[in-house]
N, C-alpha and C positions, 0 to 999 in steps of 0.2 A: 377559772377553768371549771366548766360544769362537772359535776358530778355523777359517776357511769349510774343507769337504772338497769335492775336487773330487768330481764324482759320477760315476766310474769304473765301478762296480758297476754302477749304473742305466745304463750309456752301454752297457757290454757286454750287458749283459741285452736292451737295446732291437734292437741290430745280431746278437746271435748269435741270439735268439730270436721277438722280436716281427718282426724284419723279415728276410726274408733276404738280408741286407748281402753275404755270401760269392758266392750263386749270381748277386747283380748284378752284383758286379764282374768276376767272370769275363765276360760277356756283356759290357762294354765295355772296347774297346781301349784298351790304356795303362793299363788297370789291374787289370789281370789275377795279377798278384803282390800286391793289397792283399787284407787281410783281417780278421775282428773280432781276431783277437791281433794283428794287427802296430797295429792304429788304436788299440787298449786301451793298448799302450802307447806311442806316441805321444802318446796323448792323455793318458794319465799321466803323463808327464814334462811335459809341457803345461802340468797341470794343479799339478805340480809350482811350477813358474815364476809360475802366478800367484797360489797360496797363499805361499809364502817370498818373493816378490820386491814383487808389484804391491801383494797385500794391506798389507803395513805400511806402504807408503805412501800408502794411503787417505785414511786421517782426516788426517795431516802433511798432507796435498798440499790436501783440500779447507779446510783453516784457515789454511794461509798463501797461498794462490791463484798467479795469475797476476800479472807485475807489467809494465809499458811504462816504461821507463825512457831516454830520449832516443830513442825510433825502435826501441829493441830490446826483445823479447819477452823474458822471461826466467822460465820453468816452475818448478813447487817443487821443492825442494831434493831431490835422487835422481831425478827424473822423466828427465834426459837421459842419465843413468850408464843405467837400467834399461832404455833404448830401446836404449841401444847393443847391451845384453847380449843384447835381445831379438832384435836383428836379427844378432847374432855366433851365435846359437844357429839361428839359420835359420829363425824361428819367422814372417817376414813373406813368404816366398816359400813357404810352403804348400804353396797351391793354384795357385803364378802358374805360367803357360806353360811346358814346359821349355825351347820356344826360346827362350823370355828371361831363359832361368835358373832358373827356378822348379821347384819338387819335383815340380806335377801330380799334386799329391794329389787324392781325391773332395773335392766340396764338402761331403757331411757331413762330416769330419774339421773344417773348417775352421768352419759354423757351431757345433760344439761347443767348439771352441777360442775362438771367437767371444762363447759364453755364459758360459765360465769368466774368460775377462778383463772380460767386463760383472758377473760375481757380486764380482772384486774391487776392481776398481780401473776406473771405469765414463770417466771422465775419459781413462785411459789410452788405453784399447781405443778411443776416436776417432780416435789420429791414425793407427793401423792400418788401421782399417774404411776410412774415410774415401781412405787411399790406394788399397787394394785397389778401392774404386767409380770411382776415376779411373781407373784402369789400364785396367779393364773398359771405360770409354767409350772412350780413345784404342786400345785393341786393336778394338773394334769399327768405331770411324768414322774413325779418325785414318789419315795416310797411311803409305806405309812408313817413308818417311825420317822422320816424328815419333814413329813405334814402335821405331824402332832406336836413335834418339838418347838417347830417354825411358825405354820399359820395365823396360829391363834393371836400371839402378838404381833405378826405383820398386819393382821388383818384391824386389827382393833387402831393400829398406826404408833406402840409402841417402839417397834421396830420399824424401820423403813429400807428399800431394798434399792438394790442398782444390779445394771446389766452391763458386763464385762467384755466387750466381743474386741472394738478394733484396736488395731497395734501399728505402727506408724508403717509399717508395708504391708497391711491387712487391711483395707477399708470395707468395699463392696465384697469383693475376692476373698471370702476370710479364709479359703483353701490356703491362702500363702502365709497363714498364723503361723508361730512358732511356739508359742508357750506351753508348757511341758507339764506331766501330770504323774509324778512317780507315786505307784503303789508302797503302803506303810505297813502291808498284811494284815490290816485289822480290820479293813474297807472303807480304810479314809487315804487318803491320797495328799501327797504336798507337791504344789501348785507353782509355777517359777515362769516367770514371765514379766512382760510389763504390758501395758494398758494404756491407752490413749483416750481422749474424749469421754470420759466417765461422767456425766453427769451424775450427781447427787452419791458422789463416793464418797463423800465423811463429810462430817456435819458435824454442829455443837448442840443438836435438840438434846441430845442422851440418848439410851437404849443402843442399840444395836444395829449395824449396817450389814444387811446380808446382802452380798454379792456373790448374782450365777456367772461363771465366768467358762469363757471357752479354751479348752487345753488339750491335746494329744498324750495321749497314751503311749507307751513304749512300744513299738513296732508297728504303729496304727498308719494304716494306709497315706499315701499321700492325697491329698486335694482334702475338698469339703467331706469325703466319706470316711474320715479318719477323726474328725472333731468330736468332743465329748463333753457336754457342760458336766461342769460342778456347783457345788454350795461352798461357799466359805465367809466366814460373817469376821465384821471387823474383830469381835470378843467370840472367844470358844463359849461354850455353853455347860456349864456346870449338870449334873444327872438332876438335880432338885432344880433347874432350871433357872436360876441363877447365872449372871455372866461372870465369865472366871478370866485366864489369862488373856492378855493382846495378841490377838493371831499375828502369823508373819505376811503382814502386809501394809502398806505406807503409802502417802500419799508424796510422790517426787515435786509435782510442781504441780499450780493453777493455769488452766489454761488462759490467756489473756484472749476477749473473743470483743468480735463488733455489737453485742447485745447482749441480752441475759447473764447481766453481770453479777445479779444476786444469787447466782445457783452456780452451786460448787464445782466444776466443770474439774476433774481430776484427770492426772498420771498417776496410775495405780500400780506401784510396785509390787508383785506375789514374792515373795521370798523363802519359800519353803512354805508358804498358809495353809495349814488343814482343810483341804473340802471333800467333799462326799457326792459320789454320781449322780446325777438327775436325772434317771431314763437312763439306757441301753450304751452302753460302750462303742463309741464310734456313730450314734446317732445324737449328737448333741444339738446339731445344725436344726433337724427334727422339733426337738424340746425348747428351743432356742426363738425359730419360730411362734411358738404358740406363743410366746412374750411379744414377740418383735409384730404379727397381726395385730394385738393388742394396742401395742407401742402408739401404730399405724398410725389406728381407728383417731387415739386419743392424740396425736397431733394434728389430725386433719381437724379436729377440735378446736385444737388451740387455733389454727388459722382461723375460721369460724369465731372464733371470741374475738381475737384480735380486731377481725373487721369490723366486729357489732360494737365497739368498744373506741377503733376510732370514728366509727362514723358519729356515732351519737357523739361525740366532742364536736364534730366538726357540724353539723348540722348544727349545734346549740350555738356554735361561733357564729355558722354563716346566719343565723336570723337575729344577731347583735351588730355586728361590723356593718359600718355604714360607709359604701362606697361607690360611685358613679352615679348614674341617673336610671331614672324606668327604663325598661324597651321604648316607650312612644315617647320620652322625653321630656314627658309632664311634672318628675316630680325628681328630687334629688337635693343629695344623697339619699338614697335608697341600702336596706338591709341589702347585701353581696345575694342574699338565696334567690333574689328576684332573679338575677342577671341568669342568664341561660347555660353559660358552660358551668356553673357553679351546680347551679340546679341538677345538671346531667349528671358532675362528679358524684353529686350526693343521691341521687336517685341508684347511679349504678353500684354503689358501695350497699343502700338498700338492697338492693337486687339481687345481692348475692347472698346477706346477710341472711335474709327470711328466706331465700329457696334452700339456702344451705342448711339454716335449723331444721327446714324441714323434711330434706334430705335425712340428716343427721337422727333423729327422734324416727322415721320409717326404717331405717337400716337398724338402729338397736331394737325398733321392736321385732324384726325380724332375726335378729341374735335371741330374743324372748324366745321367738318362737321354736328354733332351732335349739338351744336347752330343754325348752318345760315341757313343749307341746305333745300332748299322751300320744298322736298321734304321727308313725313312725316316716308316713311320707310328707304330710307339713312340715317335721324338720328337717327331712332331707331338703326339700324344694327349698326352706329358706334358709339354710345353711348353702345353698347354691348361690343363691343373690350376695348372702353376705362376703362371700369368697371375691364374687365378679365387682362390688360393691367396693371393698376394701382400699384396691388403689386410686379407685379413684376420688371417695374421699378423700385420702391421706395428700394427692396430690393438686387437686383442683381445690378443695375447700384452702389450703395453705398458697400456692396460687391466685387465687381470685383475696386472699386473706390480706398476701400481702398488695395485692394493685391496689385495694379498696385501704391499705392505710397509707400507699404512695397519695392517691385520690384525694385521700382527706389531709394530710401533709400539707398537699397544694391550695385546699381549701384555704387556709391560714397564711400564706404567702409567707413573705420573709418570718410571721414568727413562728410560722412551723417549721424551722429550719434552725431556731434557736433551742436552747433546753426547757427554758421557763415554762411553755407551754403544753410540755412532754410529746409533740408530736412522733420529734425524731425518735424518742424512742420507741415507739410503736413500730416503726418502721426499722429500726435493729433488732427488736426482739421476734417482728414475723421471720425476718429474713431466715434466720437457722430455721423453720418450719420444714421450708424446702428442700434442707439439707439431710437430717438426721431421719431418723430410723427408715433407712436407705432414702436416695435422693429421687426428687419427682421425674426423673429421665428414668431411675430405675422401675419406678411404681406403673410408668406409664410400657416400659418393656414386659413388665409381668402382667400388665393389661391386655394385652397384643398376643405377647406368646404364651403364657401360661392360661390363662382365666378364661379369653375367647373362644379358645378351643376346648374348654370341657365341657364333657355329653356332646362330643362330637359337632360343637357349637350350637346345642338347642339351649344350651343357659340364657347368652343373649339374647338369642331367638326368644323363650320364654318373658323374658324381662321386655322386649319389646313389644310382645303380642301384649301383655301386661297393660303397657302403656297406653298401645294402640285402642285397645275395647276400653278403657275410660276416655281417653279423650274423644272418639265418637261414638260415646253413651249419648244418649236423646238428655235432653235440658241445659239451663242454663242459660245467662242471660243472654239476648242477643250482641251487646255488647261486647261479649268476649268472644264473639266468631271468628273474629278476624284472625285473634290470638290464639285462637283452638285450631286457627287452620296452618296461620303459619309454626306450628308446632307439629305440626301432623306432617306435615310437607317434609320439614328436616327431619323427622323424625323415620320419613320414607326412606331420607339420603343416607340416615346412619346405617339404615340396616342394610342398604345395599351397599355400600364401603366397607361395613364388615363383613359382604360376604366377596368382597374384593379381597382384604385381608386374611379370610380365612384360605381364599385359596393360594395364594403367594407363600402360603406353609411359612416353611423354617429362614426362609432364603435371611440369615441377619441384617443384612444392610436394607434392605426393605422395609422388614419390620421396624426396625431401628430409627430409620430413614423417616419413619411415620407416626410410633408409637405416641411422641409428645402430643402432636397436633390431632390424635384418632382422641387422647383420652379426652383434653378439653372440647372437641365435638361432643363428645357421648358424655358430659357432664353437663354441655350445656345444654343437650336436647332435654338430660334426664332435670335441669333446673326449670326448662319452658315445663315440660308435664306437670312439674309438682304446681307452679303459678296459676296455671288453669284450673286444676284443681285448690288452690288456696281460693282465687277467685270465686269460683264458682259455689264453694262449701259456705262465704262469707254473703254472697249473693242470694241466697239460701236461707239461712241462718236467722231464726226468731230472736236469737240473743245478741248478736254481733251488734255493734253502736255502726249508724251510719257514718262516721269517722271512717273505723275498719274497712267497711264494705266499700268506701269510694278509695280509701289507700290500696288495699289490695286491687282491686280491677284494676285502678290506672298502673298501678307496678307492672302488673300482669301484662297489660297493653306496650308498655314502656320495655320488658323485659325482650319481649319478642316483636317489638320497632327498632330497640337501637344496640340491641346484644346477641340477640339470637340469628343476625344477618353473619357474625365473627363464623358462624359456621359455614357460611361459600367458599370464604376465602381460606379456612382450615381443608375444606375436602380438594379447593385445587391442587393445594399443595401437597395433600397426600397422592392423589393420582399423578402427580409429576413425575413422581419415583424417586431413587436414590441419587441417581445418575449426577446431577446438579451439586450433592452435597459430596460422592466419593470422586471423583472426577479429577480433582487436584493434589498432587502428590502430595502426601506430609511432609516431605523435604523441603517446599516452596512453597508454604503456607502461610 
């Protein structure tokens, strides 16, 4: 089985050339000293760590799982050695704060470190992710004194964190929670509920498990506007900071799941647990979010890794495997890459792979911008993108994440359907992508009704004018005309379906009726822009190896010949309406 490369090459390519990474950072403060060589290599030794370290324990970790053995969590075998190592090497404080210790690196450095831990070891990169989204809530909502106490060790990856929300009749709906939050008078609060679906609820690394968790207050409204997160950490926290007693909280049972079998997937029992408010009383859903867009960003990551992760296996197979004859018949057996449907699988798994890093590295630097930028309308503007931005990362990059490890799967034939090969796992552990930190039916409803319509829907509009003035800027090769046109054309169709959907307002079964099929148009129009632009920056480009420049064009050509046509047949079916899909009674279904 070949071994993953990080994609170093394509990471500098994107930041020295497709984007300019340099002239950003200069423009915000604090980071003003980074650059593509210092983030190349960075993110090289990065990438280092998680080929030699995460990768071999992959397949180990996902066939001997997670185990509960009287109350205690206990990970596979190497999983807590390589956290250590991971958090000795500095690699969990990043991007965190530098007042709480943290490097304050950009956030693209970090989702690219993000995608390379999801391409090996996808189990691992949870208990990471996962702390880094707590952090971000309690730095935003939390008070000083529970930022000073907490931070500093979360950030550095001593501590690592989990987020508390569903309960087995609370999924999406968490208005229908039950778990309860009684005042102690002191302004700590015991916590009494149970817990569902917990990833990374206890663990055997050591330190401390803080968990924000959602709970009602005594007489607090019904529905979502009565929730209130709290803090509550596995171990109470001594004044000299130090951990003291066992809080009242336990782990019931491991969840048994179809993938990601290395990551602790908990029933979290509260039993009276000490926590402490995060944010305002009865806005927890508020504070809850700023974890849960975080969550998002970094699972649409994961799908993103996963793809790059199994293609590169599967393309190293298909130019080994020696099976059939040429196209013309002259020579045989022939390596499988020759034959055409093979080629297509592995070209479209490319396809999505590189338009999606480069989706991914555009959208965190526009979270850069939206943090540092001295200027207070750059960050509004891109604080708007990132918003409209968010679902559909979260939903299309995991999406196209997991087709591209179906894809590669099929590459391999019967032995990608055995274990030896690790296919199948690839293909269990995209699957949850889709599911968790709300489902892609959900991501693609807050695309439709919440995101399109704000600024009275000049957000899209902007994002599309965006689009529109680079791809007919004057240059580039003639070559990519054809792709620059058929990009332009759908690119026409998006904007006028969205302004079909803006005007159908609230009507639910419409929006609903449509929302899946609008977001993968508008991911894949926004995956043609970015190609023509890769294209064209490589066509361009005094440094690029002619290798580069001939892979990216024909991608580019390839992307909007045999992928970018999926958008006809998404807009019929949005203009068809609802009618076809609500039409049949749910009693005779």
């Amino acid at each position: 089985m070949a071994a993953y490369i990080p994609p170093i090459d394509d990471i500098t390519f994107l930041l020295g050339e497709v984007f300019d990474f340099d002239a950003l950072m200069v423009a915000l403060p604090g980071c003003e000293e980074v650059n593509t060589g210092l983030a190349a290599s960075i993110l090289e030794e990065g990438g280092k760590f998680c080929a030699e370290v995460l990768e071999p324990l992959n397949r180990p970790g996902d066939e001997e799982g997670c185990r509960l053995e009287k109350g205690a969590v206990t990970t596979p075998k190497g999983f807590a050695d390589a956290y250590r190592a991971f958090v000795a090497a500095g690699w969990a404080g990043l991007s965190g704060a530098p007042e709480f210790g943290g490097q304050g690196l950009p956030r693209v450095l970090q989702i690219l470190l993000d995608e390379m831990l999801s391409s090996t070891n996808l189990s691992f990169g949870l208990f990471t992710g996962l702390t880094r989204g707590a952090v971000e809530a309690i730095a935003h909502h939390g008070s000083d004194q529970l930022k000073q106490k907490y931070l500093p060790r979360m950030i550095s990856g001593e501590w690592t964190g989990a987020m508390a929300l569903t309960e087995s009749s609370a999924g999406t709906d968490l208005g229908l929670l039950t778990s309860r939050a009684e005042p102690l008078g002191d302004g700590s609060f015991a916590l009494k509920g149970t817990k569902i679906f917990i990833s990374s609820g206890d663990h055997d690394f050591g330190g401390n498990v803080i968990h924000l968790v959602l709970a009602r207050l005594p007489n607090a409204p019904t529905g979502v506007k009565g929730i209130s997160l709290f803090l509550s950490p596995k171990f109470l926290v001594n004044q000299n900071g130090s951990l003291g007693e066992r809080n009242g909280m336990s782990v019931g049972s491991l969840e048994h799941k179809m993938g990601i079998h290395a990551q602790p997937t908990c029933v979290m029992n509260y039993d009276g647990a000490i926590g402490w408010l995060v944010g305002e009383p009865d806005r927890g859903l508020n504070a809850m979010f700023t974890m849960m867009n975080a969550e998002r960003l970094f699972v649409g990551v994961q799908g993103l890794g996963i793809g790059e992760a199994a293609n590169q296996k599967a393309v190293a197979y298909a130019r080994e495997r020696l099976q059939g004859r040429s196209t013309d018949g002259a020579r045989g057996p022939v390596p499988i890459i020759e034959h055409p449907d093979v080629r297509k699988m592995l070209l479209t798994g490319r396809s999505f792979a590189d338009a999606g890093r480069a989706l991914g590295v555009w959208t965190a630097m526009q979270m850069d911008i939206a943090a540092l930028h001295p200027d207070e309308g750059e960050r509004n503007k891109a604080a708007g993108f990132v918003a409209l931005l968010t679902p559909v990362v979260k939903a299309a990059f995991t999406d196209f994440g997991f087709e591209t490890a179906v894809l590669s799967q099929q590459v391999f034939g019967g032995h990608g359907y055995i274990r030896e090969w690790g296919m199948e796992q690839y293909v269990r552990d995209a699957r949850i992508t889709q599911i968790y930190e709300g489902t892609n039916g959900v991501q693609a409803m807050d695309l439709v009704g919440r995101k399109l319509p704000m600024e009275d829907g000049d957000l899209p509009r902007r994002f599309f004018a965006m689009m529109r003035a680079e791809l007919f800027a004057a240059g580039g090769p003639a070559e990519l005309d054809t792709a620059k046109a058929a990009v332009g054309e759908a690119l026409a169709r998006l904007a006028k379906l969205t302004e079909h959907l803006l005007a159908i307002g609230e009507d639910p079964s419409e929006g609903g009726s449509s929302a899946s099929d609008y977001l993968c148009f508008f991911a894949l129009v926004t995956f043609g822009w970015l190609w023509v632009r890769m294209a064209g920056k490589a066509a361009a480009s005094a440094h690029a190896t002619a290798e580069l420049k001939q892979r990216k064009l024909i991608l580019a050509q390839f992307f909007a010949a045999r992928l970018l046509p999926r958008t006809l047949g998404l807009e019929a079916a949005i203009r068809s309406g609802a009618s076809a899909i609500m039409a049949l009674d749910a009693d005779i279904l």
